[in-house]
Each structure stands twice: as C-alpha cells, then as structure tokens.
C-alpha positions in Angstrom: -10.2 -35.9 -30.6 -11.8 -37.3 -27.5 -11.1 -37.4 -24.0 -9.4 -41.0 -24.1 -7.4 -39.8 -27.2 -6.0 -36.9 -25.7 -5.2 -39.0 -22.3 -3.1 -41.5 -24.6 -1.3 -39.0 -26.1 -0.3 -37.2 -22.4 0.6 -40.9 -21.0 2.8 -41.9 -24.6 4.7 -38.2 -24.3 5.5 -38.6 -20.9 6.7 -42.4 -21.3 8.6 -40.8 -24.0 10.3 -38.4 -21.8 10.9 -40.8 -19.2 12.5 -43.1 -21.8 14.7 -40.5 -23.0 15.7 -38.8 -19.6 19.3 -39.7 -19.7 19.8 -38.2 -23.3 17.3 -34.8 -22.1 19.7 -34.7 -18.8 22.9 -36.3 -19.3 24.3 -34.4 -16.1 22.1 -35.4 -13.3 19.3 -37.7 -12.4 15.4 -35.9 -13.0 13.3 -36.3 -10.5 9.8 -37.8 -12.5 7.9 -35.4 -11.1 9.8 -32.8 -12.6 9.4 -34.7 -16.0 6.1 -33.6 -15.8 6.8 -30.1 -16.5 4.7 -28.3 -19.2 7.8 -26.9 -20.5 9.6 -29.6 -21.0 7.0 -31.6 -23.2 6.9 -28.5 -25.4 10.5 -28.8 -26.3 10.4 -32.2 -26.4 7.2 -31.7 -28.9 9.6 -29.0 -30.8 7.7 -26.1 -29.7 9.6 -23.4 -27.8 8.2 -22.4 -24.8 8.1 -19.0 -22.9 6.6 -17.4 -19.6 4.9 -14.2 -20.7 3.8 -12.5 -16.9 1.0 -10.6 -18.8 -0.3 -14.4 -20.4 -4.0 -14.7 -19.1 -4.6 -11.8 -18.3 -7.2 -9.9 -20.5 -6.8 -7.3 -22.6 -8.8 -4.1 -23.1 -10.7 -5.7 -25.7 -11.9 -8.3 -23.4 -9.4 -11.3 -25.7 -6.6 -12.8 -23.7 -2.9 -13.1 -25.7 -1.4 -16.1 -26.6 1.2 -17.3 -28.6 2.5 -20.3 -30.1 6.0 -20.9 -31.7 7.3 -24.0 -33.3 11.1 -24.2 -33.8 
C-alpha cells in the first residue's frame, strides 16, 4: 500500500461520512470538522474504539500496548 493509496482511502471514508451524516446524527447538524474524528471513522469502519490513558506509554519491557477490536 502506498502513500497515494492510503490518501484515497482517508479522502473516500471521510466523503463517506460526510454522505451519511444525517443517518450518523439524525439529531443535530455535525460540524465537518468534527467528522474528522478518529473515533468516528473507526465505528463507521466497524471497529470499536476506546481511550486507554496508559496507550503509548511504554511498558517495562520497553513494547508499548495496543489493541484492536472489531465488532
């Protein structure tokens, strides 16, 4: 996957959300900077998303945590 590949993909998803903004927020107009929001492309990609305050930083054996869920 290459750099223009992975741009394409981030400009489609977010056209996507756009598109669909009424449906994602029936209750109130988005701002589209909000739309931009990591966590809501990872629901709208099906993956559940979660803060984790301890995320980045390193562990005792030097690895950092990280974890992925798909719903």
């Amino acid at each position: 996957m290459n750099e223009a590949h992975i741009e394409k993909a981030a400009t489609d998803l977010l056209m996507q959300i756009y598109r669909d903004r009424r449906y994602l927020w029936p209750d109130h107009e988005m701002p589209p900077m909000m739309m931009r929001s990591p966590r809501i492309a990872a629901l709208v990609c099906g993956y559940d998303y979660h803060v984790n305050p301890t995320l980045g930083t390193p562990s005792s054996t030097g690895t950092t945590p990280a974890l992925a869920s798909r719903g």
